[in-house]
Backbone bond lengths (Angstrom), bond angles and torsions (degrees), N, CA, C in turn:
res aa  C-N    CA-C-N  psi(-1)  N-CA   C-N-CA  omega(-1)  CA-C   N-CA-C  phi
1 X - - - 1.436 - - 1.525 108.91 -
2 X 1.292 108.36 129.61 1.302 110.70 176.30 1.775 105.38 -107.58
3 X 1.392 111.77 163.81 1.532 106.42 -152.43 1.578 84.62 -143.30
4 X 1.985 110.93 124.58 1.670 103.02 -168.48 1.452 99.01 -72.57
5 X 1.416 110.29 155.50 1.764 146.60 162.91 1.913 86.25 -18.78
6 X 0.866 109.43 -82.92 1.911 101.51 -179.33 1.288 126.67 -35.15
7 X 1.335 107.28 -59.43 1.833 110.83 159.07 1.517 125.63 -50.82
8 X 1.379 93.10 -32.64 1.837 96.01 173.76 1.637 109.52 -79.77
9 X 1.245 103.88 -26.45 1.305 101.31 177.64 1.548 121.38 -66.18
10 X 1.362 107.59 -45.10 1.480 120.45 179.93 1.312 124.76 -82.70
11 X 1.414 106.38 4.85 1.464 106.61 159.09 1.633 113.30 -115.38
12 X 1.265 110.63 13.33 1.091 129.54 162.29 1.367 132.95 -81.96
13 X 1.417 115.58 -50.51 1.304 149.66 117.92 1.868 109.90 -2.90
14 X 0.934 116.70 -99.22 1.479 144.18 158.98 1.407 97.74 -25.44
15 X 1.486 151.93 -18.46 0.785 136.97 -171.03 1.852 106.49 -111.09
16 X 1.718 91.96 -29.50 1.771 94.64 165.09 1.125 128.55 -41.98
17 X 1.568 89.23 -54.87 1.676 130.93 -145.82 1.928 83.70 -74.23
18 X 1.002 128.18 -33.22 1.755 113.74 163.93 1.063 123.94 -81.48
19 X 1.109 120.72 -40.21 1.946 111.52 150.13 1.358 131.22 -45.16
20 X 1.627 102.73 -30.75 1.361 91.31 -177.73 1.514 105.90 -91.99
21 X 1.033 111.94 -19.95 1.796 116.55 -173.56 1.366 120.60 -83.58
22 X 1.312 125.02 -42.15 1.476 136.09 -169.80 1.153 98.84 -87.85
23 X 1.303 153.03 -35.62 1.296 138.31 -178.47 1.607 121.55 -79.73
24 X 1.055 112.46 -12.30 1.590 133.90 147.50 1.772 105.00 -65.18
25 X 0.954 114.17 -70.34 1.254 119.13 176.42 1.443 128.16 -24.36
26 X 1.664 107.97 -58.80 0.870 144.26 142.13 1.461 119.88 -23.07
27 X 1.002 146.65 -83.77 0.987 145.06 162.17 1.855 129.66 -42.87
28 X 1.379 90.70 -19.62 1.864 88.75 169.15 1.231 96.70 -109.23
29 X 1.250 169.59 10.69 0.919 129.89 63.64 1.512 133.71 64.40
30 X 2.045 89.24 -104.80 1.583 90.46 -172.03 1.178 99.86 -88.65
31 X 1.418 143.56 3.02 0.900 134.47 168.33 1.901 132.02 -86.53
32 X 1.745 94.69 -10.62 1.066 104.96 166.52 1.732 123.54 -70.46
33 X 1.671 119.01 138.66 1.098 113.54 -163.62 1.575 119.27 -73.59
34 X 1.189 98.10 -8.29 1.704 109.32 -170.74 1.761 103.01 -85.59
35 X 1.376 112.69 -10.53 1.789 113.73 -179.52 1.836 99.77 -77.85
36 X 1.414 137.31 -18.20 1.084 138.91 -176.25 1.526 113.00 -112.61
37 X 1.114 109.48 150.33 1.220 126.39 -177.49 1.978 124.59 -73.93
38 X 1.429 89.07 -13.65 1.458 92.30 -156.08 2.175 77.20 -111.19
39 X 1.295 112.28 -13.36 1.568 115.18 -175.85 1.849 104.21 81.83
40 X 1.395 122.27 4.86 1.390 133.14 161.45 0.978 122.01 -95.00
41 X 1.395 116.30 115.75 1.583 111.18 179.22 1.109 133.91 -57.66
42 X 1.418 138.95 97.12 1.227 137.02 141.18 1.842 80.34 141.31
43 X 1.013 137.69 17.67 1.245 147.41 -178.86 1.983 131.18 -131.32
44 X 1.264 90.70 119.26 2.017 107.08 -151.80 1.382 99.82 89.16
45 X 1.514 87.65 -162.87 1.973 113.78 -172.06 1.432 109.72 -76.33
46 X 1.283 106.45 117.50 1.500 98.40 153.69 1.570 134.76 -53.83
47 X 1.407 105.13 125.52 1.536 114.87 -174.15 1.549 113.24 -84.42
48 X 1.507 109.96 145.60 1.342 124.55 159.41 1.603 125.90 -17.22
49 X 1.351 110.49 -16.11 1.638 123.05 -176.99 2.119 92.14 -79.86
50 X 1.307 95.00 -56.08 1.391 100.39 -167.01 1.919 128.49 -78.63
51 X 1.655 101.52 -24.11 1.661 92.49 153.18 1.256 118.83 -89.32
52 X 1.404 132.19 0.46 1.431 129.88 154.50 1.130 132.44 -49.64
53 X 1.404 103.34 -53.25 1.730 137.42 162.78 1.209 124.59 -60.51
54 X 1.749 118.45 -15.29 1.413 146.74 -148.24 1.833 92.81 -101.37
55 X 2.041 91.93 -57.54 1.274 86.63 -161.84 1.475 108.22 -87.18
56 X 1.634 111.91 -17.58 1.471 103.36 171.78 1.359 121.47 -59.56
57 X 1.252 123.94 -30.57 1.409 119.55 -177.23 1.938 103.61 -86.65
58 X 1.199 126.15 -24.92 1.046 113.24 177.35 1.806 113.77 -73.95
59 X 1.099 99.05 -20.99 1.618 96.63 159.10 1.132 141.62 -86.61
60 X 1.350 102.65 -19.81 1.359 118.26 170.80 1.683 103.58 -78.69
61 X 1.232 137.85 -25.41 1.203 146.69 -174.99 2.057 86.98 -65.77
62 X 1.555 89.89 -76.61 1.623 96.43 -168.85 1.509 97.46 -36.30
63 X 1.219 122.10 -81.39 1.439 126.71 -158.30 1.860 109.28 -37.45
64 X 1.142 92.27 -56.87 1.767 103.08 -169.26 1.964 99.99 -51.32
65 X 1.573 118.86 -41.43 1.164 114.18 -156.23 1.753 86.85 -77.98
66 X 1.286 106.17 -50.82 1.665 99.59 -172.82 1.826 109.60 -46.48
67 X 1.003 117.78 -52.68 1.311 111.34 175.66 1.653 121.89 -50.66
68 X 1.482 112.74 -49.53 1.567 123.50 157.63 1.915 94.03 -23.80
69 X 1.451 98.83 -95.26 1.490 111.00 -156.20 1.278 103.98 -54.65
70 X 1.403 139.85 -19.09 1.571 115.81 145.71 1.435 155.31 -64.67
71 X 1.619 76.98 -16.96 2.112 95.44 175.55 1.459 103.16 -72.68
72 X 1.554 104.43 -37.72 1.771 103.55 -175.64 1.333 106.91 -83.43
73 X 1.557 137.77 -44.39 1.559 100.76 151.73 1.303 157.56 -28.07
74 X 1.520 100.23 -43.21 1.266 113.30 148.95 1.022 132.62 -95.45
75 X 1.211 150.33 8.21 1.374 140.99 106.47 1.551 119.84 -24.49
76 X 1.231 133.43 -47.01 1.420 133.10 179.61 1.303 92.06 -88.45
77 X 0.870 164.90 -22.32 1.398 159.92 -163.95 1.951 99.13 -78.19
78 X 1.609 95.35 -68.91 1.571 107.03 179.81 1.752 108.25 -56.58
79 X 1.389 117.04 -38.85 1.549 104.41 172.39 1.413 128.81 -61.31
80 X 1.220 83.33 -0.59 2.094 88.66 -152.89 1.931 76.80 -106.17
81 X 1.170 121.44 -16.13 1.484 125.78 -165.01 1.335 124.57 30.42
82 X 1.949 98.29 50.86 1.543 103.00 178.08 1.759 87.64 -126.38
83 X 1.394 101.40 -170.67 1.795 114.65 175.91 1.561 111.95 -124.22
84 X 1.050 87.85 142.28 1.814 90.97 -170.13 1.822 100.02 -138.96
């Protein structure tokens, strides 16, 4: 399946757009007082609020990048205007 130059684009797009968002995210987050145990940031055990938040964004990382590196496959795929 080949996927047009626009579709490749927008999952290309879509793949920024989680880099640029979740790693912000990320960080309030750990900076929120409810991710620690002691309600100090970065001080005691991290609470159940924050590997929740941990693993949602680490999937959202995976997912978002896999989609990235498929828009630009297909993006080079559609320039090259063959099928692979």
């Amino acid at each position: 399946m080949v996927l047009s130059r626009g579709w490749s684009a927008f999952l290309v797009g879509v793949g920024v757009w989680t880099w640029v968002i979740w790693p912000r995210f990320a960080v309030a987050i750990w900076q929120d007082p409810r991710s620690w145990a002691s309600a100090t940031v970065g001080d005691g055990a991290p609470t159940s609020f924050l590997w929740v938040h941990a693993l949602l964004i680490a999937a959202s990382l995976a997912i978002g990048t896999t989609v990235g590196v498929l828009g630009i496959r297909s993006w080079l795929v559609a320039r090259r205007g063959g099928t692979s």
